[in-house]
TIMIBA-328653 format. One record per residue (C-alpha): residue number from 1; residue in one letter; chain; x, y, z. Coordinates in steps of 0.02 Angstrom, whole numbers. Example, Ala and Ser with C-alpha at 12.3 -4.5 7.8 and 13.67 -1.06 7.14 Angstrom:
% TIMIBA-328653
SITE  pos  code  unit      px      py      pz
SITE    1     A     A     615    -225     390
SITE    2     S     A     684     -53     357
***
This chain:
% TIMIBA-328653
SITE  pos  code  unit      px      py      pz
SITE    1     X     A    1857    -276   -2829
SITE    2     X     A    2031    -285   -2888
SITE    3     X     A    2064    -263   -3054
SITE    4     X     A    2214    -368   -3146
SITE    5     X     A    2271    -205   -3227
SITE    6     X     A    2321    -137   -3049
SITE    7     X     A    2425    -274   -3021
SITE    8     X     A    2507    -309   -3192
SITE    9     X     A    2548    -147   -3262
SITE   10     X     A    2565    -242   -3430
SITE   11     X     A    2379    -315   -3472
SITE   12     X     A    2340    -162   -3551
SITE   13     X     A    2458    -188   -3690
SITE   14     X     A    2450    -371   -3703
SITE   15     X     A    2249    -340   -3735
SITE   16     X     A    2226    -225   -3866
SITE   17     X     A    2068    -273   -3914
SITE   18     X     A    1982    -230   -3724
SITE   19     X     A    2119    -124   -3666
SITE   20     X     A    2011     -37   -3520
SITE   21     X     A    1908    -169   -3466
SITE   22     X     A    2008    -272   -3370
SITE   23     X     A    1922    -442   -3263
SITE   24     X     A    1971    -471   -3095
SITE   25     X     A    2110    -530   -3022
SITE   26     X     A    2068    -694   -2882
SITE   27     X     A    2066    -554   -2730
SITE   28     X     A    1961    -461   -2829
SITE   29     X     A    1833    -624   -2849
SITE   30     X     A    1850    -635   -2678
SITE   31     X     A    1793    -469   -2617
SITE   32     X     A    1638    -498   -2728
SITE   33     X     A    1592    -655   -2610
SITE   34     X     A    1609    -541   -2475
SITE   35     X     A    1516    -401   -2520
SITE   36     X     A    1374    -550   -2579
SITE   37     X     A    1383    -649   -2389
SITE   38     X     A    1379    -450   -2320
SITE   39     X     A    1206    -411   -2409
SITE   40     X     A    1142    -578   -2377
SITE   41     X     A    1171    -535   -2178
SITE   42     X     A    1090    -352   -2208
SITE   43     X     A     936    -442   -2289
SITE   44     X     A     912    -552   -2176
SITE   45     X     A     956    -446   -2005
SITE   46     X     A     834    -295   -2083
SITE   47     X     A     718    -435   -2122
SITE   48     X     A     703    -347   -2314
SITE   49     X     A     633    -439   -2460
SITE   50     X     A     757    -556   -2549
SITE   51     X     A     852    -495   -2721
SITE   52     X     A     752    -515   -2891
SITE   53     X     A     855    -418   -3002
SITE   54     X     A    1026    -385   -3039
SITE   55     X     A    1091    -238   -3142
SITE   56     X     A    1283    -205   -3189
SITE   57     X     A    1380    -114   -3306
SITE   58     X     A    1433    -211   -3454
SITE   59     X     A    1624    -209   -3400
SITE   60     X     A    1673    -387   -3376
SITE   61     X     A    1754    -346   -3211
SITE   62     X     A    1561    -290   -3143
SITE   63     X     A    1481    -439   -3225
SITE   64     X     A    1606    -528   -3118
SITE   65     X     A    1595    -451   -2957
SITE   66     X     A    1384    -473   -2990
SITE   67     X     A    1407    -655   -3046
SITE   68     X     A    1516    -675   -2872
SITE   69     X     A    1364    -549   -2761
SITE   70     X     A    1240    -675   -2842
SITE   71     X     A    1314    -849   -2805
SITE   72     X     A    1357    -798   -2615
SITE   73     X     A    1159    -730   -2619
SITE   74     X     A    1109    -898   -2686
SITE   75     X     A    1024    -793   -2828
SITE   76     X     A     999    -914   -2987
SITE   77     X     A     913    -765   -3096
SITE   78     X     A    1010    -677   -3243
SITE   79     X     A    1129    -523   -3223
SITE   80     X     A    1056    -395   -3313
SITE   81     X     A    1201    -289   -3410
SITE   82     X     A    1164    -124   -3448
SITE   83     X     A    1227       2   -3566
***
C-alpha cells in the first residue's frame, strides 16, 4: 500500500530513529482492506480452506497492510512477523 514517505518527502528526516520504515498513509490502509475483501472472494469462489496463519515482514507498513488483510478476512489469530 502507500507509504507516507511517498507522499511527504519529509518523514524521512523528521524520523530519524526508523528512517526507512515508513507506516501507511490512510490510502495505503485502504488498499489493505481491499486486497483482504479480494482474498476473502478468491477463498470462497475456489471454495479453498480458510486462512490460519499470517506471516509479514517486520516493517510496520507490512504489519499494517496484514493487520488490514486480516480484519477484512475476519481472521482474529496473530500476525506472525518475521525476520
Amino acid at each position: 500500500g502507500e507509504r507516507m514517505d511517498a507522499i511527504d518527502k519529509g518523514w524521512m528526516r523528521a524520523n530519524p530513529l526508523r528512517p526507512f520504515d515508513p507506516p501507511l498513509t490512510a490510502a495505503g490502509s485502504e488498499m489493505g482492506k481491499k486486497a483482504g475483501h479480494a482474498i476473502h472472494a478468491l477463498i470462497n469462489t475456489e471454495k479453498l480452506a480458510p486462512v490460519s496463519r499470517v506471516y509479514s515482514s517486520p516493517l510496520i507498513r507490512c504489519i499494517e497492510t496484514a493487520a488490514e488483510v486480516c480484519e477484512s478476512l475476519g481472521f482474529s489469530g496473530k500476525i506472525c512477523p518475521e525476520p
